[in-house]
C-alpha positions as CSV (number, residue, x, y, z in Angstrom):
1,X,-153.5,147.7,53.4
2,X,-156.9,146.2,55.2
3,X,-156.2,148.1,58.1
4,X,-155.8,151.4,55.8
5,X,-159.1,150.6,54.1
6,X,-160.9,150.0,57.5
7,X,-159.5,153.0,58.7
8,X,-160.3,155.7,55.9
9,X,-164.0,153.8,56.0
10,X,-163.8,154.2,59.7
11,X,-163.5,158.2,59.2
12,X,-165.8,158.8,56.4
13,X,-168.7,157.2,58.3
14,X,-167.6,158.7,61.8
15,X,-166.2,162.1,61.5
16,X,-168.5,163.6,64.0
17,X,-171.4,163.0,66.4
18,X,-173.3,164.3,63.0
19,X,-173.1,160.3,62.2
20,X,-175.8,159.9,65.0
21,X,-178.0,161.6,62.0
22,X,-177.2,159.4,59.1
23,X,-180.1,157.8,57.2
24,X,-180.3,154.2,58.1
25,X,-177.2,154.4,61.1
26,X,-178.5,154.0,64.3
27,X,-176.4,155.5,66.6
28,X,-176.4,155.4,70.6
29,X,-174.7,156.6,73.7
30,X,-173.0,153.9,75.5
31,X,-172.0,154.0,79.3
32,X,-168.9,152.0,78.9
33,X,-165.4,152.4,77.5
34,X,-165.6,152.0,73.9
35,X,-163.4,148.1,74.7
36,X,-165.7,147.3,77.0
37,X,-168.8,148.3,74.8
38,X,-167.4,145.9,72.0
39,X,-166.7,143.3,74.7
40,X,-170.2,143.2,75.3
41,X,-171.1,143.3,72.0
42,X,-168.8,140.6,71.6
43,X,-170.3,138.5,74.1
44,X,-173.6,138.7,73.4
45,X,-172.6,138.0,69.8
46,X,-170.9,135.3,70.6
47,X,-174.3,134.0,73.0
48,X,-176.3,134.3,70.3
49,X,-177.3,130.5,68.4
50,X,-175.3,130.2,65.0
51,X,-173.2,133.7,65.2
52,X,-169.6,133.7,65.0
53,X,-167.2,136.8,65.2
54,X,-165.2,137.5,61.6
55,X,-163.1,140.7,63.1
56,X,-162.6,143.2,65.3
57,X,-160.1,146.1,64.4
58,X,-158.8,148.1,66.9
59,X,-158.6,151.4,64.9
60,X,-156.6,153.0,67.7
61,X,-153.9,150.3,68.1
62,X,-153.7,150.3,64.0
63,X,-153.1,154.1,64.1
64,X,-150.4,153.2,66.4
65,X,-148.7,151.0,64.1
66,X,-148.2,154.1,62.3
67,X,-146.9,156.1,64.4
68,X,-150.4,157.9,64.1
69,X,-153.1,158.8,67.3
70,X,-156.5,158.4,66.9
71,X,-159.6,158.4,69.9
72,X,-160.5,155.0,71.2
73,X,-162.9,153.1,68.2
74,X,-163.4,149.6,67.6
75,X,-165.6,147.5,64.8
76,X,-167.1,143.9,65.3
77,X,-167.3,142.0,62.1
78,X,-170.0,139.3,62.8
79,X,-172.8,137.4,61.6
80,X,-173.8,133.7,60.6
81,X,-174.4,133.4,56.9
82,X,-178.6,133.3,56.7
83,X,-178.9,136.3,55.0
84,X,-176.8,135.2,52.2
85,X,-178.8,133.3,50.1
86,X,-181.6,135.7,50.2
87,X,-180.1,138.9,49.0
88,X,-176.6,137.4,47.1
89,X,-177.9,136.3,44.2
90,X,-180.1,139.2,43.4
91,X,-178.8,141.8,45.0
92,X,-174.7,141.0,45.1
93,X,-173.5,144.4,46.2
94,X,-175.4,144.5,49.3
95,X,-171.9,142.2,50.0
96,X,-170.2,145.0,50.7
97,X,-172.3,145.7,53.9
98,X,-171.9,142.0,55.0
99,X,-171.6,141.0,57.4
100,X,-172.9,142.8,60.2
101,X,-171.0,145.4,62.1
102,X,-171.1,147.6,65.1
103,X,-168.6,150.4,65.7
104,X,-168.2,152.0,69.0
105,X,-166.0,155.4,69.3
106,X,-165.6,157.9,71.6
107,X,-166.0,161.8,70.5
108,X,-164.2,164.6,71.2
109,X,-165.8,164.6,74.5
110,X,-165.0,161.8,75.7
111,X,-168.6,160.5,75.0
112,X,-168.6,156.5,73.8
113,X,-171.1,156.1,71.0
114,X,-172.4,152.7,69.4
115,X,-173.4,152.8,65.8
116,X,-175.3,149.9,63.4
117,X,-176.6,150.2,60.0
118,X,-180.3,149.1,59.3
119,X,-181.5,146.3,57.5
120,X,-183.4,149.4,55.4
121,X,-180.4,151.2,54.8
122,X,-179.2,147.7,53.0
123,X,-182.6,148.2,50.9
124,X,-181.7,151.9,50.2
125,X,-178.6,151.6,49.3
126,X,-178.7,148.5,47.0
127,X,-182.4,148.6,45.8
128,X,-183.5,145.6,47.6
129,X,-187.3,144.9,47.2
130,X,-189.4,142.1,48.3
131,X,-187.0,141.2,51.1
132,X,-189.0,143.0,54.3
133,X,-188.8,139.8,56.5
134,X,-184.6,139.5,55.7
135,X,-183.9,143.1,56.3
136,X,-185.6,143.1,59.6
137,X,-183.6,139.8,60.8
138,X,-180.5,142.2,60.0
139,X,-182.3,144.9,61.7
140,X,-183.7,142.9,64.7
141,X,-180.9,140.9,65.0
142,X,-178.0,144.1,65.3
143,X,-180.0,145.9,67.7
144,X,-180.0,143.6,69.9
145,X,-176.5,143.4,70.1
146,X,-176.6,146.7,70.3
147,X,-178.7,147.0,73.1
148,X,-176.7,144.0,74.8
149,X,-173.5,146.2,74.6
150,X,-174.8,149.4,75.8
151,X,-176.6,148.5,78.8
């Protein structure tokens, strides 16, 4: 059932390339397989001071299981809890984007894309206000990652 769940959320946020466009998802080209991309991701992750790695779902080995086929994608699940006490107790939906995540797929093309969400999208989406300095940790701290896995 988790692995149905990540999968339907998997497709509704990357359908197309038109995700690239998506207020508050950054999205970017990656020169590496889409395993290798989260691999890097991974490691820098994992290189980071107080980070730790929750998941990472294979979404084309769980179509698999299923006796499905889907392009190469993967998500890292990660993160280290700081954020937590500042936007919890005030604002306990933004759970549902926590922790941090970075999905990398590859398109029709054969094109490998990376893709974050924003520490402002978190504000947007769950009407966070007076939190500027916690959303850009999210922010900072993802695109780093990001930039980690990509080049």
């Amino acid at each position: 059932m988790k692995y149905k769940l990540l999968s339907f959320l998997f497709a509704a946020l990357l359908l197309s390339d038109a995700s690239a466009q998506v207020q508050g998802v950054v999205a970017m080209p990656s020169k590496f397989s889409v395993a290798e991309t989260i691999d890097r991701a991974e490691a820098a992750v994992k290189a980071a001071s107080g980070f730790q790695i929750f998941a990472r779902v294979d979404f084309q080995a769980v179509a698999a299981t299923q006796g499905g086929k889907v392009r190469p994608a993967q998500l890292l699940i990660f993160g280290r809890g700081t954020v937590l006490p500042a936007l919890l107790p005030q604002y306990p939906t933004t759970a549902i984007d926590l922790p941090l995540k970075i999905v990398a797929w590859e398109d029709e093309a054969g094109k490998v894309m990376l893709a974050y969400n924003t520490g402002e999208y978190l504000a947007q989406r769950h009407g966070v206000m007076g939190k500027d300095d916690v959303l850009k940790r999210i922010t900072d701290a993802t695109a780093a990652f990001a930039k980690l896995a990509i080049e």
